[in-house]
NULO-474973 format. One record per residue: residue in one letter; x, y, z of N, C-alpha, C in turn. Coordinates in steps of 0.02 Angstrom, whole numbers, padded with zeros to 5 digits, always signed. Layout:
N
AXYZXYZXYZ...
END
This chain:
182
X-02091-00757+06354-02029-00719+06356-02021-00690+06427X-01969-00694+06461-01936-00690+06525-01905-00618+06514X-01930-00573+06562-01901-00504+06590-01814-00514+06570X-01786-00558+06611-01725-00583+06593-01697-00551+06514X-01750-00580+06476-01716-00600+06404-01734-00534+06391X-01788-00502+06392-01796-00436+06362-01743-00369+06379X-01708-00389+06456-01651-00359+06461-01579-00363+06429X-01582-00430+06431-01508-00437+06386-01510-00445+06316X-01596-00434+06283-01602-00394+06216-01597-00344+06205X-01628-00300+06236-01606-00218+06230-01518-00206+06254X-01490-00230+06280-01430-00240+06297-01409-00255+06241X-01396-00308+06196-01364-00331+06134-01399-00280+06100X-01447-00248+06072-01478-00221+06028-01447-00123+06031X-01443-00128+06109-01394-00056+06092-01330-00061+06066X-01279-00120+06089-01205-00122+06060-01213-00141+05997X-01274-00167+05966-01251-00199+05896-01264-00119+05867X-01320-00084+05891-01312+00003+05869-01265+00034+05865X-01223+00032+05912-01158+00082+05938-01112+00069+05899X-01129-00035+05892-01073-00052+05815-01070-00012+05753X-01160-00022+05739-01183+00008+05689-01151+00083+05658X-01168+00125+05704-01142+00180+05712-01087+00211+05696X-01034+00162+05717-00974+00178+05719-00962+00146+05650X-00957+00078+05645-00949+00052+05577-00982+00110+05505X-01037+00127+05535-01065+00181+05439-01061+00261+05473X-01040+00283+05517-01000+00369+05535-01042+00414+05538X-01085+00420+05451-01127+00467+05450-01190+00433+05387X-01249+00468+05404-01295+00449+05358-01323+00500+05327X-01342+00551+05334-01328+00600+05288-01328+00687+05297X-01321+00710+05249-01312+00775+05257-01354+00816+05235X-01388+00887+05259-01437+00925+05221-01425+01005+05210X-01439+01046+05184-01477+01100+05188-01541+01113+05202X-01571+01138+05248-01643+01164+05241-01647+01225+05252X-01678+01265+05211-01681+01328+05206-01614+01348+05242X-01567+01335+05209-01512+01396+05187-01475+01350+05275X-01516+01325+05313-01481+01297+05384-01425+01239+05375X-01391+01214+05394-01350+01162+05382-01355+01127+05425X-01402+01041+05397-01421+00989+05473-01371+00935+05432X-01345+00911+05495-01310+00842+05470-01344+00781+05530X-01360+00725+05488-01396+00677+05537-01341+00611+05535X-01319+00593+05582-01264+00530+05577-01299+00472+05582X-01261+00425+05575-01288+00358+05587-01314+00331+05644X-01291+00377+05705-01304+00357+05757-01402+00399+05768X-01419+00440+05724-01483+00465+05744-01465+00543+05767X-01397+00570+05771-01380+00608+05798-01392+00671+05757X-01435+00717+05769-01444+00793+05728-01392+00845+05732X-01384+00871+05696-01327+00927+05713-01369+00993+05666X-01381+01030+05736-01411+01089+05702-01381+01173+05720X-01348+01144+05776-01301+01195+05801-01313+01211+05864X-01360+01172+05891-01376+01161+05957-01404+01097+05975X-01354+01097+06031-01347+01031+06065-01402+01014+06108X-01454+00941+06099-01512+00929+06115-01488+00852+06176X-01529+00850+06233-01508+00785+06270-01546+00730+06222X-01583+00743+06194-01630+00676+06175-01604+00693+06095X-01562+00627+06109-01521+00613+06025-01536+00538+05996X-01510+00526+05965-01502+00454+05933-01453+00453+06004X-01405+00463+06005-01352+00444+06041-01356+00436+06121X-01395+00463+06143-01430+00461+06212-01489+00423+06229X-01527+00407+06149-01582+00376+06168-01543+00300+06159X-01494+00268+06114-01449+00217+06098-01407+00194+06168X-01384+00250+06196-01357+00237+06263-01401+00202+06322X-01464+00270+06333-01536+00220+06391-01541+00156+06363X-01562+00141+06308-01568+00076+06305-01524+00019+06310X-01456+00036+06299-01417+00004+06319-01391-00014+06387X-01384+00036+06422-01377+00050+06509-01456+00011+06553X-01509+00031+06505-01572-00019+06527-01570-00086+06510X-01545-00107+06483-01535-00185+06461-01475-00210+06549X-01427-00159+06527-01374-00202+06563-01385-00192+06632X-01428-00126+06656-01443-00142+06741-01496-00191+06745X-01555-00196+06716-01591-00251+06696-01586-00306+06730X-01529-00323+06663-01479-00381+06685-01451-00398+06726X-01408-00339+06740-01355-00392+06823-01431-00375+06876X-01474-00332+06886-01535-00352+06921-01571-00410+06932X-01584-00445+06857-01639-00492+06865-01575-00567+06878X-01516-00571+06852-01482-00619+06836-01433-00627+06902X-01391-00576+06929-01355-00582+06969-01374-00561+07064X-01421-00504+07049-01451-00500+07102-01512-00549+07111X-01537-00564+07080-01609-00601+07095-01662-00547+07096X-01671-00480+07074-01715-00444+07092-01792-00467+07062X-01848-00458+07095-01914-00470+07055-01917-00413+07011X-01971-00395+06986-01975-00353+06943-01980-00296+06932X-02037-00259+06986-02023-00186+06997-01950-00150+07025X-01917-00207+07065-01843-00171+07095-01810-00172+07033X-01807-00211+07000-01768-00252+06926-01789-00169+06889X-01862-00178+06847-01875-00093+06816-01834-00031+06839X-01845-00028+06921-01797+00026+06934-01715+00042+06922X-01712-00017+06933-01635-00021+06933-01623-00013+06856X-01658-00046+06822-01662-00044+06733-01635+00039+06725X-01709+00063+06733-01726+00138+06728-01674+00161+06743X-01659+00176+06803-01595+00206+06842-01527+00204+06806X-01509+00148+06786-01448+00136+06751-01444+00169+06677X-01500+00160+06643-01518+00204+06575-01503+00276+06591X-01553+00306+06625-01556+00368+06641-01472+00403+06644X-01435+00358+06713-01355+00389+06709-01339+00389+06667X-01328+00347+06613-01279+00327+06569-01286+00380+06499X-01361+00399+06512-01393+00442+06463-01361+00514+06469X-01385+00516+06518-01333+00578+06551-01261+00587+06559X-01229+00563+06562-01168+00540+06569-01129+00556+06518X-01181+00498+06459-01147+00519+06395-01169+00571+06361X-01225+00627+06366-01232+00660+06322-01186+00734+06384X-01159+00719+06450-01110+00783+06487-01062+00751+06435X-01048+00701+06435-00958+00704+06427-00963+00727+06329X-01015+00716+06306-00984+00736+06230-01019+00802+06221X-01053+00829+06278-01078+00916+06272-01023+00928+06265X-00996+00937+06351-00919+00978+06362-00872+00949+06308X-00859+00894+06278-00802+00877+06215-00823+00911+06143X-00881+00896+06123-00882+00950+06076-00891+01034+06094X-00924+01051+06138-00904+01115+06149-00845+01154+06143X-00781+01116+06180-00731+01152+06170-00704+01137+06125X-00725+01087+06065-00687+01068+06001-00721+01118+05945X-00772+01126+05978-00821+01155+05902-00809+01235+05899X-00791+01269+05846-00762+01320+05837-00825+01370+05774X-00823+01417+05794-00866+01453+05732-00825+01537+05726X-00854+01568+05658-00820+01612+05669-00871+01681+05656X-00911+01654+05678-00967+01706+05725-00918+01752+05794X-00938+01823+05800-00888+01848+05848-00927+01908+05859X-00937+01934+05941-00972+01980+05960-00919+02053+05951X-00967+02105+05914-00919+02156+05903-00878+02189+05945X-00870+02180+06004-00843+02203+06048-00780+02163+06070X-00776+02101+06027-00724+02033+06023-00657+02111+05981X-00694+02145+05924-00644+02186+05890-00621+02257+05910X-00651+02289+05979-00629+02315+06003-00554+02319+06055X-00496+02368+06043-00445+02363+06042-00393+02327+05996X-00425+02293+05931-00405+02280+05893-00361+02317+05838X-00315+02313+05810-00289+02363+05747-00299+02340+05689X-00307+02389+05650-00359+02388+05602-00307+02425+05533X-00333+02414+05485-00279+02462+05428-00353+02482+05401X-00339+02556+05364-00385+02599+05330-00380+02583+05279X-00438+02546+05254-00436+02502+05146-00478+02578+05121X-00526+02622+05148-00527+02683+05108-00530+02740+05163X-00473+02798+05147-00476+02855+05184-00535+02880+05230X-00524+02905+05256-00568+02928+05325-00557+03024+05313X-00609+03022+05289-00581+03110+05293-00629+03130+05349X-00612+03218+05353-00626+03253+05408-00696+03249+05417X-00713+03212+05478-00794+03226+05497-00836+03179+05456X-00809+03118+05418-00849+03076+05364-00812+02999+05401X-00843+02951+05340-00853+02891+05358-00797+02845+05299X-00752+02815+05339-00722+02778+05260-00705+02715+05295X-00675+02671+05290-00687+02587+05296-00615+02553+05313X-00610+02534+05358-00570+02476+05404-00554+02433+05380X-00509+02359+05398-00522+02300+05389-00498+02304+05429X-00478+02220+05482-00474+02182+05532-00480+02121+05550X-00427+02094+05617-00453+02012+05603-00493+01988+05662X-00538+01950+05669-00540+01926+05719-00563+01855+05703X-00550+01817+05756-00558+01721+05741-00515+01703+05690X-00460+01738+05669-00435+01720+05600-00452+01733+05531X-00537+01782+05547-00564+01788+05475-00553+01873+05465X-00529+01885+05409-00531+01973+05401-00616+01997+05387X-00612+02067+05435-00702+02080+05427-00682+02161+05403X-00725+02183+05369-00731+02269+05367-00787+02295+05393X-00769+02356+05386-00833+02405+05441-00813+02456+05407X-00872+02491+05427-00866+02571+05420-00815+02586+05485X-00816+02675+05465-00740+02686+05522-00766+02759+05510X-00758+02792+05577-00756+02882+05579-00692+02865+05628X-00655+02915+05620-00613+02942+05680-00630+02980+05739X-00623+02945+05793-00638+02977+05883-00657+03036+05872X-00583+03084+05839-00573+03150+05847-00613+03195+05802X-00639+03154+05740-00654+03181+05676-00631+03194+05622X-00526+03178+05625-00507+03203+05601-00472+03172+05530X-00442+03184+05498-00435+03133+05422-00369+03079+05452X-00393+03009+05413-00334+02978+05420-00335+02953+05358X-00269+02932+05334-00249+02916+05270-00271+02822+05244X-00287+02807+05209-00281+02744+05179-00217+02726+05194X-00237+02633+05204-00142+02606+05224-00132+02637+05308X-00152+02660+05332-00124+02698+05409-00161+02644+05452X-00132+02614+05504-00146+02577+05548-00172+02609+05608X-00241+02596+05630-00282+02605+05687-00295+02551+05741X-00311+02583+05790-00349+02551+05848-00400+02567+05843X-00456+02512+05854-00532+02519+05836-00550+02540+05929X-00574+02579+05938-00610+02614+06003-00683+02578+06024X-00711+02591+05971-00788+02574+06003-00825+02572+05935X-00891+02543+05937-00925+02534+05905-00987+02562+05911X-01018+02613+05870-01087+02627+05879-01123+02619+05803X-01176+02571+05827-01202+02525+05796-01160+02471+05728X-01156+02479+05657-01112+02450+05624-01048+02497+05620X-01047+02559+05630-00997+02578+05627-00934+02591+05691X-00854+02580+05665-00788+02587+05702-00786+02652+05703X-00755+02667+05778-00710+02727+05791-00661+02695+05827X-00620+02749+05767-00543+02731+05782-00501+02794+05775X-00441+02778+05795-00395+02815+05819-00326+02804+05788X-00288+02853+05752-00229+02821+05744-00184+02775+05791X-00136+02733+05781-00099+02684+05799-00039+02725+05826X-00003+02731+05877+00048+02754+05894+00113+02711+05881
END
């Protein structure tokens, strides 16, 4: 078997993958301990952090290694160690390449509605139970689209009514201070 052929096997052997891939979408789905992993057809993990060494990156090197390989050993004439490099080299980009361009694409597609409390500061808020003088009574609010509650004292200390619309001030620790709404 000829260097040659072993290149434009790994070459056919990544696109018939990529076929693969695309033709069956996903292969399956899990819970583990309470986590949510989804593994696709392509080898690809989804755990909620994005890893370079995927199915999908390792499917790519080998494919990009087949085809520099190739136009190496076939069109350039390279012997073999220039041929490896160029192999290598071409994998490596393509690896990279493809796992920048679908970081940055799922990044800005992928949405959660996880939100740092300070996302709900300056927010307005309606009082779901009274706030009396110098005590603690309870907010709601939106942020990301999802309604959240909190505890709530007023800035001043002073009572605000259920139903009365606030501006949330600040947060110390789980609990809102807020302020009536002008």
């Amino acid at each position: 078997m000829t260097i040659g052929l072993i290149y434009t096997s790994l070459l056919a052997i990544g696109i018939v993958y990529a076929l693969f891939a695309t033709v069956f979408g996903w292969f399956a789905d899990h819970d583990v301990g309470g986590l949510h992993v989804d593994v696709d057809a392509s080898g690809h993990v989804d755990v909620g952090q994005p890893h370079p060494i995927s199915g999908t990156s390792i499917a790519t090197f080998i494919t990009g290694f087949g085809a520099g390989g190739t136009v190496a050993h076939y069109h350039f004439e390279w012997s073999l160690l220039p041929g490896l490099l160029a192999a290598s080299v071409t994998g490596m980009v393509l690896a990279g390449a493809a796992f920048a361009v679908l970081e940055m694409l799922f990044s800005r597609t992928q949405a959660g509605s996880e939100f740092a409390v300070g996302d709900a500061v300056g927010r307005v808020a309606e009082v779901i139970t009274s706030i009396a003088t110098g005590a603690t009574g309870e907010i709601a609010y939106s942020v990301k689209g999802q309604r959240e509650r909190a505890a709530a004292r007023a800035v001043d200390g002073a009572e605000i009514a259920k139903g009365r619309s606030v501006v949330i001030e600040r947060f110390v620790g789980a609990t809102a201070y807020v302020r009536p709404r002008e």
